[in-house]
C-alpha positions in Angstrom: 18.9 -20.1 -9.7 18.3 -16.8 -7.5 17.8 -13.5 -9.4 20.5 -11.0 -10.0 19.0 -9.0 -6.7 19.1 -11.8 -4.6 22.5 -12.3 -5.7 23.8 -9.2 -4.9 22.0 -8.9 -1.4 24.0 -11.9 -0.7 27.0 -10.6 -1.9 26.5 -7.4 0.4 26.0 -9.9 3.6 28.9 -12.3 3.4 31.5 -10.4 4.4 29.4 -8.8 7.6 29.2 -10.3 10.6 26.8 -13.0 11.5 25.1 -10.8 13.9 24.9 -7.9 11.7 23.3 -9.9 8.7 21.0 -11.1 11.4 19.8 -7.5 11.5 20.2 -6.9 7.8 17.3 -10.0 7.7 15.6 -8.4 10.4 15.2 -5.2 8.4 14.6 -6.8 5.7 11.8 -8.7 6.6 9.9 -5.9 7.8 11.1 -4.2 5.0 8.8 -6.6 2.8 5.9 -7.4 5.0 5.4 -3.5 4.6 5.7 -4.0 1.1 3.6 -6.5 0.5 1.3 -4.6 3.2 1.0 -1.6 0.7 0.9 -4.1 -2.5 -2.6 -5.9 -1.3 -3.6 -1.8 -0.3 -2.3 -1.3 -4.0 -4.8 -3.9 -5.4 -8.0 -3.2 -3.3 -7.6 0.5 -3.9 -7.6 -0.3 -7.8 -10.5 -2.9 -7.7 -12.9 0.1 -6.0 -11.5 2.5 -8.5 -14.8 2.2 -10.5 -17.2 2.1 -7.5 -15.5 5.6 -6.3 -15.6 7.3 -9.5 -19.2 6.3 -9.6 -19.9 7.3 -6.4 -18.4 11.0 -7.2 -20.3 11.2 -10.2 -23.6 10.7 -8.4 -22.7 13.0 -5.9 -21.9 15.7 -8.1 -25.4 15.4 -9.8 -27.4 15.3 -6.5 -25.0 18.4 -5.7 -26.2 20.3 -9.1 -29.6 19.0 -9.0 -30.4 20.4 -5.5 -30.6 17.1 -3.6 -27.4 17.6 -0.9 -27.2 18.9 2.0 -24.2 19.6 4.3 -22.7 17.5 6.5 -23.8 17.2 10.0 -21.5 16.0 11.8 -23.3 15.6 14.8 -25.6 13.2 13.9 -22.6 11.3 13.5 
């Protein structure tokens, strides 16, 4: 049994023509592999959360205690 939205996506194609849902599918499908693109970037992002906050938080206290230096961005 397909979900309500699937219902009424196929309720918007029917009456195009086949070639024009063709595109609609088209869309679509990039549509979600975006989607799913930005979901997985979603999930990694919140799985380092910790790590980054951690990270800041030790910067910050080399930062205070006299330990950082700037950037050289030549040595890059």
């Amino acid at each position: 049994m397909p979900s309500t939205a699937i219902a009424t996506v196929e309720r918007m194609l029917e009456p195009l023509p086949e070639e024009a849902q063709e595109r609609v599918v088209e869309h679509l499908r990039e549509y979600i592999l975006d989607l799913e693109d930005e979901l997985l970037w979603d999930d990694q992002f919140r799985s380092t959360q910790d790590k980054l906050i951690m990270a800041a938080r030790r910067a910050k206290k080399e930062i205070a205690a006299g330990k950082a230096e700037p950037m050289d961005f030549e040595r890059l």
